[in-house]
NUGU-255187 format. One record per atom (N, C-alpha, C): residue in one letter; z, x, y. Coordinates in steps of 0.05 Angstrom, whole numbers, padded with zeros to 5 digits, always signed. Last residue first. Layout:
REM residues N
AZXY/...
REM end
This chain:
REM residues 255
X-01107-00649-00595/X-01106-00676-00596/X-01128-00697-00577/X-01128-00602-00597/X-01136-00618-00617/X-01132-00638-00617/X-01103-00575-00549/X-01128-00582-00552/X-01141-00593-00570/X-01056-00559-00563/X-01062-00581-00553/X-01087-00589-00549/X-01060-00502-00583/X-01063-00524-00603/X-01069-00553-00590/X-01065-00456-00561/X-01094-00473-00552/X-01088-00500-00569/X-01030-00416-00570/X-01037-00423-00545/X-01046-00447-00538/X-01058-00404-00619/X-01025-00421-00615/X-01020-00428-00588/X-01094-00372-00630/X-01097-00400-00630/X-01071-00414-00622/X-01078-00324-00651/X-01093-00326-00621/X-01101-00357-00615/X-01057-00331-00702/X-01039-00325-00674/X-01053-00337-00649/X-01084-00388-00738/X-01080-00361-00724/X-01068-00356-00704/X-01115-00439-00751/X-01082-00422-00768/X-01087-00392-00758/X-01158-00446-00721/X-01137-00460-00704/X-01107-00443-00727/X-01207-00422-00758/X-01191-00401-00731/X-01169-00417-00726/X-01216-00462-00788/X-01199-00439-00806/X-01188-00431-00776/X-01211-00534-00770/X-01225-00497-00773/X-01203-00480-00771/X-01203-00588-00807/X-01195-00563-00781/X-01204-00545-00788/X-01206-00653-00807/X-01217-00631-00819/X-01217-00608-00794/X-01159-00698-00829/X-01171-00687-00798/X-01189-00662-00812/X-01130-00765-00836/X-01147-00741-00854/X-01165-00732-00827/X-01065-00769-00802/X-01086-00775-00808/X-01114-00761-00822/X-01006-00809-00794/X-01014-00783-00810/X-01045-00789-00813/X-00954-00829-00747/X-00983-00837-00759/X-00990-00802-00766/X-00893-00822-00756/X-00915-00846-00738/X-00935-00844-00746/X-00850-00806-00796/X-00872-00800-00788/X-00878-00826-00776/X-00775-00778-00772/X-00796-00800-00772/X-00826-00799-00771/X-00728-00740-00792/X-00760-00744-00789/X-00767-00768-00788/X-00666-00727-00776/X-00676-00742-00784/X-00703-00746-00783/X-00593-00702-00801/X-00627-00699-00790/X-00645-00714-00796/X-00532-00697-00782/X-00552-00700-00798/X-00575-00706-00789/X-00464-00672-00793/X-00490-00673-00779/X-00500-00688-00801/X-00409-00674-00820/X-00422-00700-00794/X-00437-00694-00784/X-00416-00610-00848/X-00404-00622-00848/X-00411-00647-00827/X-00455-00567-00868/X-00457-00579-00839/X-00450-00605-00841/X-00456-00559-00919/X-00455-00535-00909/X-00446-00543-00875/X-00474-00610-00944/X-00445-00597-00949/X-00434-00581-00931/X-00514-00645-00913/X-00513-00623-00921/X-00483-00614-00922/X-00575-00687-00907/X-00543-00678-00895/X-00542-00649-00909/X-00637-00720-00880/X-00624-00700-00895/X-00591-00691-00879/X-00687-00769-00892/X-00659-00752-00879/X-00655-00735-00887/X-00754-00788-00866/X-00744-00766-00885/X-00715-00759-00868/X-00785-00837-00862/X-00767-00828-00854/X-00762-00808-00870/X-00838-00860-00890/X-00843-00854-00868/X-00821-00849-00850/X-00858-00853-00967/X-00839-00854-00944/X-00843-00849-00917/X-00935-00874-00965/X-00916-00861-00974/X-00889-00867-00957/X-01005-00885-00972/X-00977-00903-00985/X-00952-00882-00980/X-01067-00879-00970/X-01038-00865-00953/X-01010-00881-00956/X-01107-00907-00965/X-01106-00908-00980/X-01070-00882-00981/X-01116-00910-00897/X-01134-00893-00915/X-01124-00888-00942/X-01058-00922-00880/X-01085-00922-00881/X-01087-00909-00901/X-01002-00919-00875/X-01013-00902-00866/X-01043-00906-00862/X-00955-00962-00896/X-00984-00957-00907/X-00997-00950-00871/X-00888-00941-00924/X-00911-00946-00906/X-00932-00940-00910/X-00825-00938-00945/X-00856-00938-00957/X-00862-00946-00926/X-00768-00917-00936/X-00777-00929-00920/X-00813-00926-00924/X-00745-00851-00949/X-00741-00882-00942/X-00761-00890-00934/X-00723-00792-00974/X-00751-00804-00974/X-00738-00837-00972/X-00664-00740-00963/X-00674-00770-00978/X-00698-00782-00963/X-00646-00676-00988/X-00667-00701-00975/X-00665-00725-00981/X-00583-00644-00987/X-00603-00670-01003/X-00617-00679-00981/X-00575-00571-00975/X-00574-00595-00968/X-00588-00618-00985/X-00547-00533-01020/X-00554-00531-00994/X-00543-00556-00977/X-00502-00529-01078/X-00523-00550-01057/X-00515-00547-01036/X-00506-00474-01117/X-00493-00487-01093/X-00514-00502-01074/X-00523-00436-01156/X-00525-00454-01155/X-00511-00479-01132/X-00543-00380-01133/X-00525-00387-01136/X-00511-00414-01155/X-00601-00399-01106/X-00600-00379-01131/X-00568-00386-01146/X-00593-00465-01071/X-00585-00441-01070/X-00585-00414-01107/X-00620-00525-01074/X-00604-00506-01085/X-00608-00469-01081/X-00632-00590-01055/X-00637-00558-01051/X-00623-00543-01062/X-00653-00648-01083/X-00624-00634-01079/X-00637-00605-01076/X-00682-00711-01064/X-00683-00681-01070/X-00657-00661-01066/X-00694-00774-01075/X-00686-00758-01067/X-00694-00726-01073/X-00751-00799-01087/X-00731-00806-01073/X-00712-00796-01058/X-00826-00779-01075/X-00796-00767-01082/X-00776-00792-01071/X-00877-00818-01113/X-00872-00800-01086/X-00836-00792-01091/X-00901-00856-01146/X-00908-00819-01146/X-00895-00807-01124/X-00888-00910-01140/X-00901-00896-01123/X-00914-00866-01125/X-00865-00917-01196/X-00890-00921-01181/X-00898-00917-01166/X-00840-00875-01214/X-00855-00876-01223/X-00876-00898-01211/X-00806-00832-01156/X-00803-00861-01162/X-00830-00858-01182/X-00766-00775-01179/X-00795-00788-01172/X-00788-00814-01174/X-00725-00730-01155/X-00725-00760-01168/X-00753-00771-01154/X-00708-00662-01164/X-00725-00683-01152/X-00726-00708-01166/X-00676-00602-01139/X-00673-00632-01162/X-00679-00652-01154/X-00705-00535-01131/X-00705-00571-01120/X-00690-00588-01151/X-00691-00469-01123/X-00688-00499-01139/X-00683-00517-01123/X-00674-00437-01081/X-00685-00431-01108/X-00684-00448-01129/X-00706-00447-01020/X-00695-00461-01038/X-00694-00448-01060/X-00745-00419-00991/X-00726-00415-00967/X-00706-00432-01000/X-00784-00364-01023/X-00782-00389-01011/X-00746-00403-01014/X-00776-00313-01031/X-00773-00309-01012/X-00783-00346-01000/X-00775-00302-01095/X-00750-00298-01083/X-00747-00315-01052/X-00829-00340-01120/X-00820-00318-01110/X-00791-00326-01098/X-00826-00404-01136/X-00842-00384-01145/X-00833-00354-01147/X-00766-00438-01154/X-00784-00428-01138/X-00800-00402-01151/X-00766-00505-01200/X-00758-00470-01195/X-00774-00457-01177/X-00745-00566-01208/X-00771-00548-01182/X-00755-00522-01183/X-00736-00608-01255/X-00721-00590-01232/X-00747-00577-01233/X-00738-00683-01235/X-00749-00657-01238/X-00742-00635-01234/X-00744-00741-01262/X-00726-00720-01261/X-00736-00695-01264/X-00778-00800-01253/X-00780-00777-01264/X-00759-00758-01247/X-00758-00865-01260/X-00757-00842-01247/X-00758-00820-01271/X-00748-00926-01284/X-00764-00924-01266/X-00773-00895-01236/X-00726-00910-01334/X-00742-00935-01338/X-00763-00931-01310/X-00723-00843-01333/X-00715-00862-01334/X-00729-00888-01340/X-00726-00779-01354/X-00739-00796-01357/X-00732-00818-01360/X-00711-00710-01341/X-00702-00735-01352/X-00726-00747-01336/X-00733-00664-01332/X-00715-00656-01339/X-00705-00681-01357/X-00799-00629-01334/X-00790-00652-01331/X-00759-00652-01346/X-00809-00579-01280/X-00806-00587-01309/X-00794-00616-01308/X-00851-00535-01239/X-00830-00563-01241/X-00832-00566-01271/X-00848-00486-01190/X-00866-00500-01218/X-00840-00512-01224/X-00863-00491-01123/X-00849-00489-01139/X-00861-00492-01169/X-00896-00485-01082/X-00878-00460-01077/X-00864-00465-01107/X-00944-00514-01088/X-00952-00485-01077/X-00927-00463-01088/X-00922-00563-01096/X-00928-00546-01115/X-00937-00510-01111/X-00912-00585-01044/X-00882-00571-01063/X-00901-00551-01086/X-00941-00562-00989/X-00943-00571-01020/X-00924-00557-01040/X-00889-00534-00939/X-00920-00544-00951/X-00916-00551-00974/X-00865-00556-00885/X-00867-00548-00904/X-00888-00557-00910/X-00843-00542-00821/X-00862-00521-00831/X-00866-00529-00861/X-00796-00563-00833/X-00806-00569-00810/X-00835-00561-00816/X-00764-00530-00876/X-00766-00569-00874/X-00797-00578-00857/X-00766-00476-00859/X-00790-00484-00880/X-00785-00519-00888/X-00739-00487-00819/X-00766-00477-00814/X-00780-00480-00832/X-00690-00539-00827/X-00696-00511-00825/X-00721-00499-00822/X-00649-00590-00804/X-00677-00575-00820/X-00679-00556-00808/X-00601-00595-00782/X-00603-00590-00814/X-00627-00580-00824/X-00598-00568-00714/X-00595-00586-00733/X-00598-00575-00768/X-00655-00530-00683/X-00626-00533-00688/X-00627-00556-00718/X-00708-00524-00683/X-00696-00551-00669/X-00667-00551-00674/X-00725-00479-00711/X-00726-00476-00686/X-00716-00496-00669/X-00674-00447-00753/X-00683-00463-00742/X-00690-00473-00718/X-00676-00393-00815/X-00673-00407-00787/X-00684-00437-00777/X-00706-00400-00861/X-00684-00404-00859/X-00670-00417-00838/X-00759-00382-00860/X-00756-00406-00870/X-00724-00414-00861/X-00754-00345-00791/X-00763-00338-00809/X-00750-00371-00828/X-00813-00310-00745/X-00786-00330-00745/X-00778-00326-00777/X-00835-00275-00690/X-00828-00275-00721/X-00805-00292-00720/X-00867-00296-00638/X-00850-00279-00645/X-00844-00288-00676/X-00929-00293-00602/X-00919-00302-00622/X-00894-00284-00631/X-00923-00288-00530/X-00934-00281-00553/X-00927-00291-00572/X-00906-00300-00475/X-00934-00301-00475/X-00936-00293-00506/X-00863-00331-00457/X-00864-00302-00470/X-00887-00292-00468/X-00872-00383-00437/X-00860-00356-00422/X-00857-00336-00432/X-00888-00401-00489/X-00903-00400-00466/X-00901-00378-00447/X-00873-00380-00554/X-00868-00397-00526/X-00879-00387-00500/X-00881-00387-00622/X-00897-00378-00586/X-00892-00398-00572/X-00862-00369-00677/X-00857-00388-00653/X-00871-00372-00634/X-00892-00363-00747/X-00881-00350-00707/X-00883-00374-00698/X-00880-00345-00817/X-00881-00356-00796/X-00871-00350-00764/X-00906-00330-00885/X-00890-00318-00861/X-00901-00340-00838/X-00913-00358-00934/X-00892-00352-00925/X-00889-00341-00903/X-00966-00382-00911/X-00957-00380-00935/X-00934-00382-00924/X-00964-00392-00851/X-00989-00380-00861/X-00972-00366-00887/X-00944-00430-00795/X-00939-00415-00822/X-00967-00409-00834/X-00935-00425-00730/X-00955-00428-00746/X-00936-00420-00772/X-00909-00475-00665/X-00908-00456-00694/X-00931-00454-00715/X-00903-00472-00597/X-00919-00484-00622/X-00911-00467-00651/X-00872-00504-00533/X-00880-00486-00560/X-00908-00491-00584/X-00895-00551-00502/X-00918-00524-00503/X-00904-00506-00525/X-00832-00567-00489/X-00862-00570-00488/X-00882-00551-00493/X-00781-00561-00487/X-00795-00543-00506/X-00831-00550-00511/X-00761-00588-00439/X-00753-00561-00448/X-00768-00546-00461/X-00782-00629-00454/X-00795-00623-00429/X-00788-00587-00433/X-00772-00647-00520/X-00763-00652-00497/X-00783-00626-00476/X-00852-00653-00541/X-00825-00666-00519/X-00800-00661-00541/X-00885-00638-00567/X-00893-00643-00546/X-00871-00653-00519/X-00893-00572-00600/X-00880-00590-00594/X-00881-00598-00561/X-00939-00571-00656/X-00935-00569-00624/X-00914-00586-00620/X-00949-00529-00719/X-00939-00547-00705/X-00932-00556-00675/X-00988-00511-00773/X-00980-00513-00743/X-00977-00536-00728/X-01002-00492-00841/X-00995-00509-00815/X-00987-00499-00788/X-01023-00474-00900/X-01031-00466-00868/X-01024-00488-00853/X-01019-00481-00957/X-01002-00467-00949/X-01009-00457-00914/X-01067-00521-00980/X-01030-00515-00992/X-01013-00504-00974/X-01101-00545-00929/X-01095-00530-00951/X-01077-00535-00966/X-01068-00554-00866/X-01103-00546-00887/X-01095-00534-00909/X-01040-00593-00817/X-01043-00578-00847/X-01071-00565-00847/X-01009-00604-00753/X-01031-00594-00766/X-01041-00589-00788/X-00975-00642-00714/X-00983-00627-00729/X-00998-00629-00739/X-00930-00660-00653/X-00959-00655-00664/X-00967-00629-00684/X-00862-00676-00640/X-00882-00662-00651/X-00910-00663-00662/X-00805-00693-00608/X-00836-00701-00617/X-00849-00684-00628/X-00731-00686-00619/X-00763-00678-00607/X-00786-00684-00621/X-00673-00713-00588/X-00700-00716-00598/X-00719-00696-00591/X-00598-00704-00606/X-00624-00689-00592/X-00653-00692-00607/X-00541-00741-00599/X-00573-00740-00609/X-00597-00722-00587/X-00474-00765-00610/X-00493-00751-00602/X-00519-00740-00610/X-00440-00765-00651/X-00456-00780-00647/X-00482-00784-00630/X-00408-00720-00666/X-00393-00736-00646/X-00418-00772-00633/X-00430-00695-00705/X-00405-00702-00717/X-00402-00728-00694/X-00506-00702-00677/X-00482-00699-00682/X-00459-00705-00687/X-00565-00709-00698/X-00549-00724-00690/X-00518-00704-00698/X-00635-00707-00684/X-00611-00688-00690/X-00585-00704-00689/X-00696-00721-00706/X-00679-00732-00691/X-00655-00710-00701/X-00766-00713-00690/X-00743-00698-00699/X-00717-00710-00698/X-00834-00750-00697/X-00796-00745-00682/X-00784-00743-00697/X-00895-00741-00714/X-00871-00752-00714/X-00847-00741-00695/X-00962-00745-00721/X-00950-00737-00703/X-00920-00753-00717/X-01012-00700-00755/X-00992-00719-00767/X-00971-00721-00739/X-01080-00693-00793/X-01064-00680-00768/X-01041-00708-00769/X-01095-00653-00853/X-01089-00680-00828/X-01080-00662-00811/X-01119-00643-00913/X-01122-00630-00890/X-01114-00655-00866/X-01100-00669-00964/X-01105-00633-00964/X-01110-00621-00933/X-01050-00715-00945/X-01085-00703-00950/X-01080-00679-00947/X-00986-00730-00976/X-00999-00721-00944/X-01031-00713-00967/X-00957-00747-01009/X-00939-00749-00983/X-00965-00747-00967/X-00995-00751-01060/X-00991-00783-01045/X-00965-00770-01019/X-01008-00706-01064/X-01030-00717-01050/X-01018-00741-01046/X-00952-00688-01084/X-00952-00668-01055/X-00984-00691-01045/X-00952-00718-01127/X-00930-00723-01115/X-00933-00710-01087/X-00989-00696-01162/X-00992-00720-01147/X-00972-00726-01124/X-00956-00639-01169/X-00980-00648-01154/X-00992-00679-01142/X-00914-00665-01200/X-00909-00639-01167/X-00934-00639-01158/X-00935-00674-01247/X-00937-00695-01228/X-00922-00682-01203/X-00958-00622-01263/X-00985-00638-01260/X-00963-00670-01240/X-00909-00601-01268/X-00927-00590-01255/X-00951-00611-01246/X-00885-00636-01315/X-00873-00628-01284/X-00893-00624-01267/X-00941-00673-01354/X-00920-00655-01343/X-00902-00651-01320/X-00964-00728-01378/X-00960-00716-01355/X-00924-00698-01353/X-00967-00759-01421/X-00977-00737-01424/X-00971-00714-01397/X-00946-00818-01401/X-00926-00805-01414/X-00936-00776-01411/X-01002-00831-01380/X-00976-00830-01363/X-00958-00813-01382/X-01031-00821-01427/X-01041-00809-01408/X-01015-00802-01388/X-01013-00869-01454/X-01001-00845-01463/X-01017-00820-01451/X-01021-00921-01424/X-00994-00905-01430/X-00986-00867-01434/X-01070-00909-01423/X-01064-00915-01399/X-01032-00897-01401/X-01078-00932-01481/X-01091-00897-01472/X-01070-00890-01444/X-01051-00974-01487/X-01045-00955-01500/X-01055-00925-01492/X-01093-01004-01451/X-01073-00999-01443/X-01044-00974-01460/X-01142-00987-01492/X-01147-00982-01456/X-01117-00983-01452/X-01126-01021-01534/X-01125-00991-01534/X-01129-00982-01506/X-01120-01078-01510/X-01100-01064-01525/X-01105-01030-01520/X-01175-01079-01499/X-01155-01088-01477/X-01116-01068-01485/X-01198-01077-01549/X-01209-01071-01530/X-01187-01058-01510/X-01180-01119-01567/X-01175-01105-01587/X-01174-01073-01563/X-01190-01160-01549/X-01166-01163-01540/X-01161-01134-01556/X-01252-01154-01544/X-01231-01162-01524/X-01210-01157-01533/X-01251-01171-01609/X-01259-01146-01604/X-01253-01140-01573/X-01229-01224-01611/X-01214-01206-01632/X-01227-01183-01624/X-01269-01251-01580/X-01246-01254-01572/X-01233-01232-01580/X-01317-01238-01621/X-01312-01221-01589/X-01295-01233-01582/X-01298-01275-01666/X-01298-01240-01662/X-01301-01237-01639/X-01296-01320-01637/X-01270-01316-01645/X-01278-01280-01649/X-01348-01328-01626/X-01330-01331-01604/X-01307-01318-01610/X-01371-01331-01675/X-01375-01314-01654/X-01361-01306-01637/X-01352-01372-01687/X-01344-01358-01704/X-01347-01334-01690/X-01368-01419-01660/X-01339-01415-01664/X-01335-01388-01675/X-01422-01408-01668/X-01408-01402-01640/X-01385-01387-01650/X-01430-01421-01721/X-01431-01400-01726/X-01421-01395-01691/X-01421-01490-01705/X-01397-01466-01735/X-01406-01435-01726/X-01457-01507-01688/X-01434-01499-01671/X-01415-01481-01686/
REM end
């Protein structure tokens, strides 16, 4: 029984030896991670490289007052969405495409796509075309790590080109979730636009963990504020033709 005991005690001492470096690697894999590399996890834990996602706009005004709209959307990629709006009755049947940076509204009674642009906004309120319309933070920004808390990464997000709608994010990662808490927009200038705030985890499915309210205020728009709710986000695989003009007509047809 002497030589068990003895046995037992080295593969105990080669286990635990084992167990140790696996969580030492674990660590310093997590620590090894850059801005860039977690602006990426951070864009696959909000959303799949390709869904379709329905939520409500909410608007609220100084006086309390609220204008809702529904919306059906679309991704592929980094940088190709479209959006339908299904309600209020008013704006039924618009739809929007982005395609990198440039983006159209098509409304029905016009019969065509007209040029919009990140700034503007087609629901009024605090979000803006490139809120409504956005794509993978990493597409538009490269990130550095600024600070490092017990339980948040600190990121500032520099924009790529001139022509995305922010010239700086200041982002708070939760480290466990990977996903954003807040976000501060900034203006070239340095002057805060507006702050996002990410609430409210939900499990989406399909392995889909993320916030399922997005607010936002804004210095600039003194007792407004805006509000996203996602309802259900789901992995959809779409053909290239539906990110095109001559498709904006036809988006309801995906649902």
């Amino acid at each position: 029984m002497m030589w068990f005991k003895q046995l037992f005690k080295i593969n105990s001492n080669v286990i635990f030896s084992v167990v140790v470096f696996l969580c030492l690697l674990v660590t310093s894999t997590a620590a090894a991670l850059d801005g860039n590399e977690i602006l990426l996890q951070v864009d696959r834990n909000l959303q799949p490289e390709s869904y379709e996602m329905y939520r409500k706009l909410i608007n609220i005004e100084p006086d309390g007052s609220k204008k809702e709209y529904v919306l059906y959307t679309v991704k592929k990629g980094q940088d190709r969405m479209v959006a339908l709006f299904l309600s209020p009755a008013s704006e039924k049947g618009r739809s929007t495409l982005r395609l990198g940076d440039n983006m159209w509204l098509y409304i029905p009674s016009v019969g065509k796509p007209l040029r919009i642009t990140s700034l503007q906004s087609v629901v009024g309120g605090v979000f803006n075309n490139s809120d409504i319309l956005r794509l993978d933070y990493s597409a538009e920004y490269d990130a550095v790590i600024l600070e490092k808390t017990a339980d948040k990464y600190i990121l500032n997000c520099k924009a790529k080109t001139s022509s995305i709608a922010y010239d700086s994010l200041k982002m708070e990662v939760d480290k466990k979730t990977m996903v954003p808490v807040t976000i501060g927009c900034y203006a070239a200038s340095g002057m805060l636009i507006k702050t996002l705030y990410y609430k409210n985890i939900k499990d989406f499915g399909d392995d889909l963990l993320r916030p399922s309210v997005l607010e936002t205020d804004s210095p600039l728009y003194k007792g407004y504020k805006s509000i996203m709710i996602y309802a259900r986000i789901n992995k959809k695989k779409l053909a290239d033709e539906v990110f095109t003009l001559n498709y904006l007509p036809r988006v309801d047809e995906l649902r």
